[in-house]
N, C-alpha and C positions, 0 to 999 in steps of 0.2 A: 468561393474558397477553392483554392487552386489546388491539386492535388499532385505530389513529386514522389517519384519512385526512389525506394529505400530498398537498397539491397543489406541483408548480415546473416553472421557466419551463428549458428548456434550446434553446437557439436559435428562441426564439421560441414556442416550442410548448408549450402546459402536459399536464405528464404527473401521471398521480393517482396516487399506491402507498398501499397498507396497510401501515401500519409498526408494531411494539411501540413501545407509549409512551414508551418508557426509549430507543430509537433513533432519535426524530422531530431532536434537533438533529443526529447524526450521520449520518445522511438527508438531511438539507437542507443543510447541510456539503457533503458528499458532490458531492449534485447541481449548488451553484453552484460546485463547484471543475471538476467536468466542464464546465459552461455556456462558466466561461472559459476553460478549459486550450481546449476548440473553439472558441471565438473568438478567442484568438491564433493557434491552426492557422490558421483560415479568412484568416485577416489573413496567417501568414507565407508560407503555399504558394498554389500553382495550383490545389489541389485543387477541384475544381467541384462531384464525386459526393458527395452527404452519405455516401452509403456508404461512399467512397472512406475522408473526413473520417470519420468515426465508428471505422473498423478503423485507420486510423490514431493516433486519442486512445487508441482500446482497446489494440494495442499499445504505446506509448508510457508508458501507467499499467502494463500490465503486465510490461513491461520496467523500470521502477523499481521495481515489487515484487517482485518478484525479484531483483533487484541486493543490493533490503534484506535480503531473506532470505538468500542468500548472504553479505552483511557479517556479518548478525546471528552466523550458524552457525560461521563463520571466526571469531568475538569469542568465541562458545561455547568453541567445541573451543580453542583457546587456551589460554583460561581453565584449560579440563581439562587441556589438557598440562603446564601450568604447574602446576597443581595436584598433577599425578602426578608431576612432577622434583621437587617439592618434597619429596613423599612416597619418594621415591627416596633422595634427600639424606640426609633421616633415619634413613631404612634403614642405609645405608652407614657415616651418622657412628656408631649404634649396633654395628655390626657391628668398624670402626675400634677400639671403646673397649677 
């Protein structure tokens, strides 16, 4: 797996990562969606501490990933419940005949 050097700018500052070829647009994705998710922080709060601002973007992303994964696992298990009434269903109506 080859790895290609990625340069990008996140508040002004460029940062270099080695990334697998196949992950350089999901990388640079990535990083300008951070750039601006912290440029509207910076814009909507008081925050002054980049550290402050930085743990605050970081939980903030990782409070909607998590949300997602919770939806997602709730849409799962659903699905299976739904799956096993149905196979319940059938049980029954054979058992009825």
């Amino acid at each position: 797996m080859a790895l290609r050097p990625v340069e990008t700018q996140i508040l002004g500052r460029t940062f270099k990562f080695n990334c697998p070829e196949e992950d350089v647009e999901a990388l640079t994705y990535a990083a300008e969606d951070l750039n601006q998710r912290l440029q509207v922080l910076k814009a909507k709060t008081p925050v002054t501490s980049l550290d402050q601002l930085l743990i605050t973007a970081a939980l903030n992303i990782s409070y909607e990933l998590t949300h997602e994964k919770i939806t997602d696992r709730s849409i799962e298990l659903e699905k299976r419940a739904k799956a096993l009434y149905e196979r319940l269903d059938e049980a029954l109506e054979k058992l009825g005949k």
